[in-house]
LUMKOL-615480 format. One record per residue (C-alpha): z, x, y. Coordinates in steps of 0.02 Angstrom, whole numbers, plus 50000, padded with zeros to 5 digits. Each point is the difference from the previous one (the first is absolute). Layout:
ZXY;...
***
This chain:
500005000050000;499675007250174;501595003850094;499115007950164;498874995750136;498265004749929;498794986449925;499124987450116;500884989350125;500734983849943;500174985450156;501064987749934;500054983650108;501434990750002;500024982150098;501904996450045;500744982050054;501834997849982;500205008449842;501765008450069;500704997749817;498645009349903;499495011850128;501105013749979;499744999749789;497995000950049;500185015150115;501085010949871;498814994249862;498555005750086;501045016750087;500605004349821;498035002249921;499295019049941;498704995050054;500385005650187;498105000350093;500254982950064;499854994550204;501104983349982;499614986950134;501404986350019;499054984950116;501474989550053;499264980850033;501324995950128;501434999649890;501664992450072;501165005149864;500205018650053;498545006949869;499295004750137;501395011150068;500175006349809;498045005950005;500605012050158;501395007249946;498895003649812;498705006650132;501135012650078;500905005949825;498145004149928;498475007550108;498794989849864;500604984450083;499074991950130;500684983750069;498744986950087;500864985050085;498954984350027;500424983150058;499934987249849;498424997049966;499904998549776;499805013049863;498175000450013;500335006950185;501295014249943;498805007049862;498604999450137;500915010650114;500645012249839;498185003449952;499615002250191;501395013650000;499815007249849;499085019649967;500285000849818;498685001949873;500604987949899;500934983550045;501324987849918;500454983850057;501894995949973;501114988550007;502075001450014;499934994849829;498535009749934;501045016450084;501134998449853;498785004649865;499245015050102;499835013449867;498294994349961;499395010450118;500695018049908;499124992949865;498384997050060;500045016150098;499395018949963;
***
C-alpha cells in the first residue's frame, strides 16, 4: 500500500449540509488512508449546524484541505463547485457517508 505522496492526485469532493454528527468520523476516515496523494475539497451548502465551522478548523489542521463556502443552493451545486476547484488527475465524488469506506482508493491505486 502506498504510505507517501507519490502516485497521481486524488480530488475527492465532498458536499456537506448539516452533517455535524458524522462529520468528524468522515474527516479521520479519509485523514487516516495510505493512500496520502489526495487534494480533499469540503463544499459546505450553507450548513447551520456548525459543519461548516468543523470543515475550517479540518482545513487548518491539514494543508490538503480546501474549504469552499456557498450559500444553500443543493448537492448538485456543491459537487459543481468541487469539480470547478479541483486539479487532481483523478476525481471521487463523496459523500459523509461514503467517507467511511475510503480505503478503496489504496486499493485501486499504484
Amino acid at each position: 500500500m502506498n504510505t507517501n505522496i507519490s502516485g497521481p492526485l486524488i480530488s475527492l469532493i465532498v458536499p456537506v449540509y448539516n452533517v455535524k454528527d458524522y462529520l468528524k468520523t468522515c474527516l479521520q476516515s479519509i485523514l487516516e488512508q495510505t493512500y496520502k496523494n489526495l487534494e480533499i475539497i469540503l463544499v459546505d451548502d450553507g450548513s447551520d449546524d456548525g459543519s461548516s465551522g468543523i470543515c475550517d478548523e479540518y482545513a487548518r489542521m491539514d494543508q490538503r484541505i480546501k474549504t469552499i463556502h456557498l450559500p444553500h443552493s443543493g448537492v448538485s451545486a456543491a459537487r459543481n463547485a468541487g469539480l470547478a476547484a479541483a486539479t487532481g488527475e483523478l476525481l471521487v465524488l463523496l459523500t459523509v457517508m461514503t467517507g467511511l469506506i475510503m480505503i478503496c482508493i489504496s486499493i485501486f491505486t499504484p
